[in-house]
C-alpha angles and dihedrals in degrees: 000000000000086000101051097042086052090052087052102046103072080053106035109020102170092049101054094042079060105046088053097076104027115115117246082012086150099063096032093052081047098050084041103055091041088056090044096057098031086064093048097052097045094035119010097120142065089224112073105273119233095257126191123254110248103152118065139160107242144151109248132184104247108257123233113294088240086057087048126100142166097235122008112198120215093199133052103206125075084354093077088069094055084044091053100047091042087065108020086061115025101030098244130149120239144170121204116190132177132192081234136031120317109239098018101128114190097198126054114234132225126181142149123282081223088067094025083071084072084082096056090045099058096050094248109123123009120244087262096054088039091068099039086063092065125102099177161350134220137207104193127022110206129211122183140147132207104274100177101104097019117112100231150067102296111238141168139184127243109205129214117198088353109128080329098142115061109218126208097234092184087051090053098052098047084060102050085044093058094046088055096042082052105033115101116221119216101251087057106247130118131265108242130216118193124193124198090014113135126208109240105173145315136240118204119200095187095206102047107018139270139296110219113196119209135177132216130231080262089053094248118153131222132157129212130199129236141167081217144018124199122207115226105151101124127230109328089051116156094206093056084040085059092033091065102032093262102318116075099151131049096182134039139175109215092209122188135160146107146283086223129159130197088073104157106250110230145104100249117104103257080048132089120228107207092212095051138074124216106213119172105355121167119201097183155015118283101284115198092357090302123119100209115210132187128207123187121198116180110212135167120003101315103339113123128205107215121179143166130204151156139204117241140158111251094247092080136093103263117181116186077182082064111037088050087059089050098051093050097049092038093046101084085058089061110034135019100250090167085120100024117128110187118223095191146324126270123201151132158147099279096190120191139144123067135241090271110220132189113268101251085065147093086257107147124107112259108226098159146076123173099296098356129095128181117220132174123016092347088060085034098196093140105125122283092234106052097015092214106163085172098059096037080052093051096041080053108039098094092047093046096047090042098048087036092058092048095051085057102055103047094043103246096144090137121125089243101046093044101043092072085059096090132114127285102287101171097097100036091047091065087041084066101084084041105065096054083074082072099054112083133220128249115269106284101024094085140348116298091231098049107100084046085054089043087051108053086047084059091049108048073046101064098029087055086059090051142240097302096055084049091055101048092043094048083046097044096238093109114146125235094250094042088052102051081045086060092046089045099048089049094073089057099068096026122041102179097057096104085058093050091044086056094055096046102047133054124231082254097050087048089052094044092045093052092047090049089045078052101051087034084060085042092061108046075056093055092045087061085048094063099037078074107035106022089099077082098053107085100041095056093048090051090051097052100040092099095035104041104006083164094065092032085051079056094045092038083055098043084054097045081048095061108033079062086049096050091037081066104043095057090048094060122150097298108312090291131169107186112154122234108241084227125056089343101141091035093050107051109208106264 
C-alpha cells in the first residue's frame, strides 16, 4: 500500500496526503483504481469498445438442485433490494454475489420520505425499520450556481421533499441482506450470498435457464443455475457493454468525495447547516473543460457526505485518480476542514442518458438477453439532471419486482419480453438534452462561465413556476404541460438560448429530444385513457395470461406504468397548489 500511494503522490498529491490516513485506505484505493481502469478500458472512448462475449446460447448440463435458484444477482449493491423483495414476497430463491464485498456501497444515498415509503409499500422494510435507517432530515435543499462573471440576474432554488432524507446505505443493506439470509423459499433452500465471487460468463440454455460461471479470489471456478439473472454490475458492467455492441451509456457523472465530521455548524457559505442540503452547488467557473459541483448531505450526528462531481459524454477522458486529487485541493474553498477528520471515500461512475437515434431506428437501449436483464446503473435510466440511481431504483422497484414476478411465472423470460421490463423512462428521456447544458466545452470552444449562466436561467425558470414544478422536475415525474411550460418560459429570460441549443446539440439530439417531448405528451394521453378504462386491466390480463401471455405480459406493463405514474401525481410536493404566473389557469397543473 506504501508503494502504490508513493506512485500516486508525485501525480496526484492531494490524493495521496488523504488516503494515508484514511482507515481501510488499502481496500478503498484498490476498489478505486479498479473502477478507474476498468472504465477506461470498457469506455473510455466516444467510438463502441471491442467487449468480450459473456453471454452465450449454449446447451449446459443442469447443475445440482442445491446449486439452483430462481434469480442469481451478479451485483451486490442496489440489487439486494430487489433480492429482498423477490423472496420476501414472492417466496423465490435467489443467490446475490459481488466481486467485493455484498452489501459494500461506495456512494451514500438521499432521497424523499415521500419515495422512501416505496419501501413500505412493497413489503420490503416495517415502519420501524423504515425510520432506523434514516440519517437524517432536511428542511431546505439548496441549488445554486457561481454568478460572479455570468451576464444575468443571479437565482437560485430552494427545494422542499427533494433528496431531502439521507439514507445509511450501509444500514439498508445489511437489512436486506439479513431478510434474504432468514427468509425460507418454497421449495425449502436457502438464499445464498457470496462475497468475492466474480462473474466470468453465462450460458443461456433458452428453453431451461441459464448457467452462470464465477470464480473465487483463489481463482476457483463454480457455476450455478438459474430461470433468471439479473444484471446488477454497475456501470462498468460487461453483460450491458455486450448488450449494446460496446457502448451502453452516453452520459455519465465521474463522482468522488468523503463520510467526514468536524465540519464546522453555521449558515455562512464555508459552513454546513445541519438542517439544509446542498444539492447542486457550483464554486467556480468550468476549469479544464470540466463544470465542478458540490453537493453536501448532513447525516448522523455530525458526519457529513461531500462530494464533487461533473457531467460529461462518454467519449471523454474521465479520471476518478484526478478528480480525487481535485476535491481534495479545492475542499478548504468551500467548506472550513480546519477540524475534519474523514471516515472513508465515496465515488464512483454514475452512468445515464442513451445513444439517442432517429425515430425511425432501432433506437432504444438493449437491457436483455434471453433470461438476463440488466437494472440500476447497468440499465442507467436515473435522471440526467441528479443522477440519483438510488432514488430512480427506489421510485421502480414496485413496478420491476411485479412485472418481474410475473415474467417468471408465466414463463416470459424471452429478450424481447423482458426488455420492456425497465424502469419509467418518459420523463428522463426529455432531461437528456438537458443535461448537456451542463457539460461544458473544452477551453476555447465557449465561455468558461456559460453553463453557470445556463444554470441560473434554469433556475429563475423553475422558481418562477413554483415549488411543485421544481419538485416534479427534480423527481422525474414532470408533466408534459408543466414541462413545455418550463421550455417556453426559458427563451424569455434568456434569448440565446436557441443559439446556444444549436450548438449543444446535434441535428440527431434535437430530433431525439422532440420525439421523447412527444412520447412524454402520449403518454400523459394514455394515462387519461386509463383513468377511465384501467378497472379492465387487470382482469383481462389475468384472462389471457394462459392464451396470449405475450399480450397479458403488455397489458400487465401498461398497468404497472400507470399505476407509477399515478403513484406520483398524488405525491406531489405537498399537496400543494401554488399557480404559475404564466399560463397557470390555462394549463392546468398536470
Amino acid at each position: 500500500m506504501q508503494i502504490a500511494l508513493e506512485q500516486l503522490s508525485s501525480r496526484y498529491p492531494h490524493l495521496a496526503a488523504a488516503f494515508a490516513s484514511l482507515p481501510q485506505s488499502e481496500s478503498h484505493l484498490r476498489r478505486l483504481q479498479d473502477l478507474n481502469d476498468t472504465w477506461q478500458q470498457m469506455l473510455g472512448t466516444d467510438e463502441a469498445r471491442p467487449y468480450t462475449e459473456v453471454i452465450l446460447t449454449e446447451e449446459r448440463a443442469p447443475v445440482p438442485a442445491v446449486d439452483t435458484f430462481d434469480i442469481i444477482y451478479a451485483g451486490g449493491g442496489l440489487n439486494l433490494l430487489n433480492a429482498a423483495v423477490m423472496t420476501c414476497r414472492y417466496g423465490l430463491r435467489v443467490l446475490v454475489f459481488d466481486r467485493f464485498t455484498v452489501g459494500a456501497v461506495h456512494r451514500e444515498w438521499n432521497i424523499s420520505r415521500e419515495e422512501l415509503r416505496e419501501l413500505l409499500e412493497v413489503g420490503l422494510l416495517t415502519p420501524a425499520e423504515l425510520e432506523s435507517v434514516i440519517q437524517s432530515t432536511y428542511q431546505d435543499g439548496l441549488v445554486r450556481f457561481f454568478a460572479a462573471n455570468i451576464h444575468v440576474p443571479p437565482a437560485e432554488l430552494h427545494l422542499k421533499d427533494v433528496l431531502d432524507v439521507a439514507v445509511d446505505a450501509d444500514k439498508l443493506t445489511a437489512l436486506c441482506i439479513r431478510k434474504i439470509q432468514t427468509q425460507r423459499p418454497k421449495n425449502g433452500l436457502p438464499n445464498v450470498i457470496l462475497h468475492s465471487t466474480t462473474f466470468t460468463r453465462c450460458a443461456v440454455q433458452p428453453t431451461r435457464g441459464v448457467t452462470v460461471d464465477v470464480t473465487n479470489t483463489s481463482g476457483e471456478a463454480h457455476s450455478y443455475g438459474a430461470a433468471l439473472l439479473i444484471d446488477g454490475m454497475g456501470s462498468t458492467s460487461p453483460i450491458a457493454c455486450q448488450l449494446n455492441c460496446g457502448k451502453p451509456f452516453s452520459l455519465v457523472c465521474p463522482t468522488v468525495g468523503t463520510v467526514a465530521r468536524g465540519y464546522k455548524r453555521g449558515t455562512a457559505s464555508n459552513e454546513v447547516a445541519p438542517a439544509v442540503g446542498e444539492v447542486l452547488v457550483s464554486t467556480e467557473d468550468a476549469r479544464k473543460g470540466r463544470q465542478l459541483i458540490w453537493e453536501t448531505f448532513p447525516g448522523a450526528g455530525d458526519q457529513v457526505a461531500i462530494y464533487l462531481f461533473y457531467y460529461a459524454e462518454t467519449g471523454q477522458r474521465v479520471d476518478l485518480l484526478e478528480l480525487f486529487d481535485d476535491f481534495f485541493a479545492l475542499l478548504p474553498g468551500y467548506k472550513d476542514i480546519s477540524a475534519v477528520e474523514i471516515l472513508k471515500p465515496v465515488y464512483g461512475f454514475i452512468p445515464a442518458g442513451y445513444n439517442i437515434a432517429l425515430p425511425w431506428s432501432k433506437g432504444q437501449k438493449t437491457l436483455a438477453y434471453d433470461r438476463v436483464l440488466s437494472l440500476g446503473d447497468a440499465a442507467a435510466f436515473q435522471s440526467p439532471l441528479t443522477f440519483c440511481g438510488f432514488g430512480s431504483y427506489v421510485r421502480n422497484l414496485r413496478r420491476i419486482t411485479t412485472l418481474l414476478s410475473y415474467a417468471l411465472k408465466n414463463n416470459q423470460l424471452e429478450a424481447q419480453s423482458l426488455n420492456q421490463i425497465r424502469a419509467s423512462e418518459a420523463v428522463p428521456a426529455v432531461a437528456r438534452a438537458f443535461s448537456k447544458f451542463m457539460i461544458a466545452k473544452a477551453e476555447g470552444q465557449e465561455p468558461a462561465w456559460q453553463v453557470n449562466e445556463t444554470m441560473n436561467v434554469f433556475c429563475r425558470v423553475l422558481a418562477d413556476l413554483g415549488p411543485r414544478v421544481t419538485n416534479d422536475f427534480f423527481k422525474d415525474r414532470i408533466g408534459w404541460l408543466d414541462y413545455t411550460r418550463v421550455v417556453f418560459n426559458t427563451p424569455r429570460y434568456y434569448a440565446r438560448i436557441y443559439t446556444l441549443a444549436l450548438s449543444t446539440l446535434s441535428p440527431v439530439e434535437i430530433i431525439g429530444w422532440i420525439t421523447a417531448w412527444l412520447a412524454l405528451g402520449r403518454q400523459s394521453l394514455i394515462y387519461q385513457c386509463y383513468l377511465l378504462f384501467g378497472w379492465c386491466i387487470a382482469p383481462l390480463t389475468f384472462l389471457l395470461r394462459s392464451t396470449m401471455p405475450k399480450f397479458a405480459l403488455k397489458l400487465a406493463i401498461y398497468q404497472e406504468s400507470m399505476k407509477q405514474v399515478r403513484r406520483s401525481k398524488e405525491g406531489t410536493y405537498e399537496q400543494s397548489r401554488q399557480k404559475a404566473q404564466w399560463w397557470g389557469k390555462l394549463w392546468p397543473h398536470g
